[in-house]
C-alpha positions, -999 to 999 in steps of 0.1 A, spaced: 142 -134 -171 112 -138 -191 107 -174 -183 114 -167 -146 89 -139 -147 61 -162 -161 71 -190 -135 65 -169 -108 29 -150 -123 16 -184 -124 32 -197 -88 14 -165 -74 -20 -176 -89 -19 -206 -67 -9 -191 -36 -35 -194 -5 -30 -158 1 -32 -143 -27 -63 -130 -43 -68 -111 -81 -95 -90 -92 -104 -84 -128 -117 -55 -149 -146 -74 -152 -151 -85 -114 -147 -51 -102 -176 -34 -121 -198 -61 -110 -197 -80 -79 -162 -71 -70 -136 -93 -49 -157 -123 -30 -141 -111 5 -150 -76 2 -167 -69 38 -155 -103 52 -120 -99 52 -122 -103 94 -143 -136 92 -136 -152 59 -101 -150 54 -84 -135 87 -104 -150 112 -103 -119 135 -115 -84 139 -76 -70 144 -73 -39 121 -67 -39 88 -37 -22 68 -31 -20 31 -3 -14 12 -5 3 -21 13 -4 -53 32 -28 -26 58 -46 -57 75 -65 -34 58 -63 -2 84 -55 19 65 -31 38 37 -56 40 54 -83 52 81 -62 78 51 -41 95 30 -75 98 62 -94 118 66 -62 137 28 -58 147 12 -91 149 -23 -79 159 -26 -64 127 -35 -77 98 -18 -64 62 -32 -66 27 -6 -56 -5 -24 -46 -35 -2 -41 -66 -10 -51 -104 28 -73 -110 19 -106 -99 57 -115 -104 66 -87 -77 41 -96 -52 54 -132 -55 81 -124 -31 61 -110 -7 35 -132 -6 57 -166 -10 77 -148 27 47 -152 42 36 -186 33 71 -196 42 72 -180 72 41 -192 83 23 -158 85 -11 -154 93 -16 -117 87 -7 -112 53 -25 -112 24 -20 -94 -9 -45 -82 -43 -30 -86 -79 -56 -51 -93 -54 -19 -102 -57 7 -76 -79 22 -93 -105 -10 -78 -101 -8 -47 -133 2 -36 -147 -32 -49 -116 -50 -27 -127 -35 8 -162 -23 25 -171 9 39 -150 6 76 -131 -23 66 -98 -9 63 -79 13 96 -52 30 76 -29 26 46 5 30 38 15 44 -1 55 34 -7 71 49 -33 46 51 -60 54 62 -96 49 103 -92 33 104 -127 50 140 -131 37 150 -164 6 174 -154 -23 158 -176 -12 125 -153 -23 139 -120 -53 128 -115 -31 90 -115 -14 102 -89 -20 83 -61 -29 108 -36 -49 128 -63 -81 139 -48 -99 110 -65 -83 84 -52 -81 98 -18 -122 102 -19 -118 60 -30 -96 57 6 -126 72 23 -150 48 9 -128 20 24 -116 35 55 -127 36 93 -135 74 105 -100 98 108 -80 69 87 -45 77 86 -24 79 50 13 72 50 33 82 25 70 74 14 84 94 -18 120 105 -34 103 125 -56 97 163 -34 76 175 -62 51 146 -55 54 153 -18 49 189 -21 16 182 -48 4 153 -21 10 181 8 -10 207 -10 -36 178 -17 -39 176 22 -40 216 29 -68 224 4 -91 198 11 -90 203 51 -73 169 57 -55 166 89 -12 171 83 -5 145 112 36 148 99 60 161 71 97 160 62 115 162 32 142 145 50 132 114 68 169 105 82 177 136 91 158 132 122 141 101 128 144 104 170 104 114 168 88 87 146 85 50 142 116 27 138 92 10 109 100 41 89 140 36 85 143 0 94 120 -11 69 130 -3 32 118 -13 -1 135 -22 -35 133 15 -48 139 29 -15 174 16 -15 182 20 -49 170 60 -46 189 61 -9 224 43 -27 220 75 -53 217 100 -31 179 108 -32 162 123 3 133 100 10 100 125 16 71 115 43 41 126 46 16 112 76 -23 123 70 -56 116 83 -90 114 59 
C-alpha cells in the first residue's frame, strides 16, 4: 500500500493538470496561474468551480462531464487521492478539470479576487473538538478567504454526515447575514426540488457514511 501510495504521489507530480503549491510559494508569490486561470491554463472565460478538500475528485470530475461550460479546479493536500481524479480526466480527455495539491488554508494565493463563481465543500473532516473550529472549513475565517476569491453573491455548497457541523456551518450563515439559499438534514428524503448532481454524484465517504446509515446534511449559501 505504501509503495502504491508513493507510485501514485510521484505520477501526480507529472500530470499536465495538476498544479502544487508550497508553504513557501504561498507567502510569497503564490501559485503562477493565480488571475490567469481563464487564459493560461483553461483557455476560456467559462466560470470557474472549486472543490474543497476534493480527495478523490469525484465531485470534480462528475459536475465537469455534467456541465461542460464550466470549468472545475480540486484542491486537496493527498496527492495520492487526487491521483484518481486527475488521471480520469487525462484519460478521458477532459479539458475542464484541473486540481491543487495545498492546504486550504492557501487558497487565497491559488485564485484572484473574481476568479472563482462558486465552490462546492464535500464532506470535510468536521474537526468537532471546540478549540478546532476555527479549522473548520466554513469557520468564519475561511469563509472571509472564499470572499477574497469569489465573484459578487458566490454561492457555497455544502455536503456533511456530521449534523453538528451542519447546524455550526448554519449558524455561521445566520450570524454573519449570509444568504441561506437551502438546508436539509436529509438530502434523500426529498430530492424532487434540487439538482440531480446532488444524489447522483457521490464521493468515497459519502457512500461509506450512506452504507452505515448516516443522513447526508446540505447546506446551499451565498457570500
Amino acid at each position: 500500500m505504501a509503495k502504491r501510495k508513493i507510485k501514485k504521489f510521484g505520477e501526480v507530480s507529472s500530470f499536465s493538470n495538476c498544479f502544487f503549491l508550497s508553504f513557501e510559494q504561498s507567502q510569497k508569490e503564490g501559485l503562477l496561474l493565480k488571475g490567469k486561470w481563464h487564459s493560461n491554463y483553461f483557455k476560456n472565460n467559462n466560470p470557474i468551480v472549486l472543490e474543497l478538500g476534493c480527495g478523490k475528485g469525484e465531485y470534480t470530475v462528475g459536475l465537469a462531464k455534467r456541465y461542460p461550460n464550466k470549468n472545475f479546479i480540486g484542491v486537496d493536500i493527498k496527492g495520492n487521492r487526487i491521483w484518481t481524479g486527475a488521471k480520469q480526466a487525462i484519460d478521458d480527455k477532459m479539458n475542464n478539470v484541473a486540481f491543487i495539491r495545498t492546504r486550504i488554508d492557501f487558497i487565497e494565493a491559488c485564485f484572484a479576487k473574481n476568479e472563482v463563481s462558486e465552490i462546492w465543500i464535500t464532506f470535510p473532516d468536521p474537526q468537532p473538538q471546540k478549540p478546532r473550529e476555527r479549522k473548520r472549513l466554513t469557520n468564519i475565517m475561511f469563509v472571509n478567504r472564499y470572499k477574497n476569491i469569489t465573484i459578487d453573491r458566490a454561492c457555497i455548497n455544502l455536503k456533511t454526515d456530521n449534523e453538528p457541523f451542519y447546524e455550526y456551518s448554519k449558524l455561521i450563515v445566520k450570524e454573519n447575514n449570509l444568504t441561506q439559499l437551502d438546508a436539509t438534514n436529509d438530502l434523500y428524503a426529498d430530492i424532487s426540488l434540487r439538482d440531480e448532481a446532488l444524489t447522483s454524484i457521490k464521493t468515497h465517504y459519502e457512500k461509506l457514511f450512506s452504507e452505515k446509515g448516516f443522513k447526508i446534511c446540505y447546506l446551499k449559501f451565498q457570500l
